[in-house]
C-alpha positions in Angstrom: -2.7 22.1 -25.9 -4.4 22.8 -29.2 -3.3 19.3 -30.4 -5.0 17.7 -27.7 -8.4 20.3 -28.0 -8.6 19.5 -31.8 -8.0 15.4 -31.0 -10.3 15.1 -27.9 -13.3 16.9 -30.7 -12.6 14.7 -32.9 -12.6 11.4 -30.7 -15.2 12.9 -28.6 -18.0 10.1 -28.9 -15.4 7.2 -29.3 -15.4 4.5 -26.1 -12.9 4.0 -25.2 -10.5 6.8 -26.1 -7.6 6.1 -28.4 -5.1 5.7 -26.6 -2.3 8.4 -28.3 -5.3 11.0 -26.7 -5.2 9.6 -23.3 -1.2 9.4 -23.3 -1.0 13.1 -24.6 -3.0 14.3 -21.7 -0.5 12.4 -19.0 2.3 14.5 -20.8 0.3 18.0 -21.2 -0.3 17.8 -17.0 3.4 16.9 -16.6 4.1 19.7 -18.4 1.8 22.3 -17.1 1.9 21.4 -13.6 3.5 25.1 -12.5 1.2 27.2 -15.0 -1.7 26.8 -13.2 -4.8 28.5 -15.5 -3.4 26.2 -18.2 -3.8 23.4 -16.0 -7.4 24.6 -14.7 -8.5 24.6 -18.3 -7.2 21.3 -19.2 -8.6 19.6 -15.8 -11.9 21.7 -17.0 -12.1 20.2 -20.2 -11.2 16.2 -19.7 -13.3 16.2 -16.6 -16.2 17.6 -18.6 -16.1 15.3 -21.7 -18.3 12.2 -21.5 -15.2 9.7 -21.0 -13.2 11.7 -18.1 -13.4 8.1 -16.2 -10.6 6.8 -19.2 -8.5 9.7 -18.2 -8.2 9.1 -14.4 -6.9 6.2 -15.5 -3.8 8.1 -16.0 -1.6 9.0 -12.7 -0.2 12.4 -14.4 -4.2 13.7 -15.1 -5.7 12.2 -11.5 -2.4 14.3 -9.9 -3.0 17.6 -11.8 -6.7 17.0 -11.3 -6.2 16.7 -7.5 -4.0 19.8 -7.6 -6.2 22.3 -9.2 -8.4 20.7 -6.9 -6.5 21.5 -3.5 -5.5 24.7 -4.9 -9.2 26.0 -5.6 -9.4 24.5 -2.2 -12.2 21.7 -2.9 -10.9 18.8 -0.6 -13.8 17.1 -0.7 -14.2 16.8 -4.6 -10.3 16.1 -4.5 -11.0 13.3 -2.0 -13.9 11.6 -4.3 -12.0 12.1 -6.9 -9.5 9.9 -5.9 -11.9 7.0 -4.8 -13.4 7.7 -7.7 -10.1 7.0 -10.5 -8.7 3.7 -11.5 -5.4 4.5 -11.7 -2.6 1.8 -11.1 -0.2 3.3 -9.1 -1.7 2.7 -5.6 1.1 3.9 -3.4 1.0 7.5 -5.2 -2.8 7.5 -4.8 -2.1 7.3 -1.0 0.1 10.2 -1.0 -2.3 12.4 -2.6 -4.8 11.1 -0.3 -2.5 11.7 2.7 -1.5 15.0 1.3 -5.2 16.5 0.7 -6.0 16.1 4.2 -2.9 17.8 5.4 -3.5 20.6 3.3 -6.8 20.8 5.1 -5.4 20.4 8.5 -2.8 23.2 7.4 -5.0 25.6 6.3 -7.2 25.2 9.9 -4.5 26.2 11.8 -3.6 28.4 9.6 0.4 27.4 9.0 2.6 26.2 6.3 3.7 22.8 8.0 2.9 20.3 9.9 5.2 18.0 12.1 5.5 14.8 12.0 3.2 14.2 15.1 0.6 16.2 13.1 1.0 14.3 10.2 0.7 11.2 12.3 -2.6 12.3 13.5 -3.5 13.8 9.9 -3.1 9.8 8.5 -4.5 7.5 11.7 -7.9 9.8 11.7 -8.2 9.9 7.8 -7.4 6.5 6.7 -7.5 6.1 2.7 -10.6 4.2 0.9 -10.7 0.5 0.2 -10.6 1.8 -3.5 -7.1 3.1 -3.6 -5.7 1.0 -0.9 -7.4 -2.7 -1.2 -5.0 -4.2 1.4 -5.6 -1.4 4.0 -3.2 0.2 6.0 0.0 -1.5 7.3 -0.5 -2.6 10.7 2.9 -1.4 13.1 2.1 -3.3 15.4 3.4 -6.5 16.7 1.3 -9.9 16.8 -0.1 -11.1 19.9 2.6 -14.3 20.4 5.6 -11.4 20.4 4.1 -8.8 22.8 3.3 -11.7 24.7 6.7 -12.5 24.8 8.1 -9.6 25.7 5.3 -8.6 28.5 6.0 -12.1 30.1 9.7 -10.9 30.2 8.9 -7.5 31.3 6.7 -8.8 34.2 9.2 -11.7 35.7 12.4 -11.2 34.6 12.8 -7.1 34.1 11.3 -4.2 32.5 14.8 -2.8 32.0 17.1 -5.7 30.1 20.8 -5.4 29.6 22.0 -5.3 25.9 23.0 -9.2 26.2 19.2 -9.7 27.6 17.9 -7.8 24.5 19.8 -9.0 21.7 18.4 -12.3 23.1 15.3 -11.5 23.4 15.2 -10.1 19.6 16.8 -13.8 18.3 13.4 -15.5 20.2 11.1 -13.4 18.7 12.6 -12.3 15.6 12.7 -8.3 16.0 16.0 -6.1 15.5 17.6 -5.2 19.0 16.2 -1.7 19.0 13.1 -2.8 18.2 13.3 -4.8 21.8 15.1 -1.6 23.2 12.1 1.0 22.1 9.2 -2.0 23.0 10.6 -1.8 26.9 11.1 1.5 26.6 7.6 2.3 25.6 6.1 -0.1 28.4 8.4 1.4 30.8 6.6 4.6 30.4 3.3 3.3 30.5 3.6 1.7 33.1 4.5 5.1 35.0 1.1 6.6 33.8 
């Protein structure tokens, strides 16, 4: 920790940082990620020197940074912090995304899970930003031609094919059988409500 005090003074003015600083502040939040006042000080300190932008470059700093965040419970400033970074590893940036909102959905309810419904719920009413996740959400659904497909075979063949009638059906339209099974399933039950 002093190492990286006495090199972020001495590179304090320098755009961008050298890159040795930037790297030895990935490894101090690996390292400090359970001794949380150490970690407080070090988010402190990059995120108030003139080039914090360089660090959130860095996926170890942005998740320590979004810790101490969550844990001084500032969701918000967690949540801009993340649109804010322009660090690589886009998958991870969802997951911290994801799990900043279900921390605040926990700490509503006041409990220390949630299930997988909740979780569902959590993600489909707080999508992540265009900035961490440029190609947007995966879409489960299927495209129109399939559901067409199978409705068409719902409606004058039968809601309730055999196994032979399904296995089929997945060949035409190029699903797994239990994808079929589940999608008949699902209209099934629709169709009763």
């Amino acid at each position: 920790m002093k190492q990286f005090m006495a090199t972020l003074k001495k590179n304090e003015n320098e755009h961008p940082p050298p890159t040795k600083l930037l790297d030895l502040a990935g490894q101090l939040c690996r390292e400090l990620q359970s001794s949380s006042p150490s970690l407080e000080k070090l988010v402190e300190v990059m995120m108030g020197c003139k080039n914090k932008r360089y660090f959130l470059t860095n996926i170890h700093v942005v998740r320590a940074c979004v810790s101490v965040h969550m844990h001084n419970g500032q969701h918000d400033a967690a949540c801009r912090l993340l649109e804010y970074c322009k660090a690589e590893e886009k998958e991870e940036l969802v997951q911290l995304w994801h799990e900043i909102h279900y921390r605040r959905v926990m700490e509503k309810h006041q409990t220390d899970f949630l299930t997988p419904l909740q979780k569902f719920r959590c993600r489909k009413r707080n999508p992540p930003p265009i900035s961490i996740c440029p190609e947007g959400l995966k879409n489960r659904n299927y495209s129109e031609d399939v559901r067409q497909h199978l409705h068409r075979f719902a409606v004058e063949v039968t809601a309730n094919p055999d196994k032979k009638q399904r296995e089929a059906l997945a060949r035409d339209v190029n699903l797994q059988p239990t994808q079929v099974y589940n999608w008949f399933a699902n209209y099934r039950r629709r169709q009763k409500s």
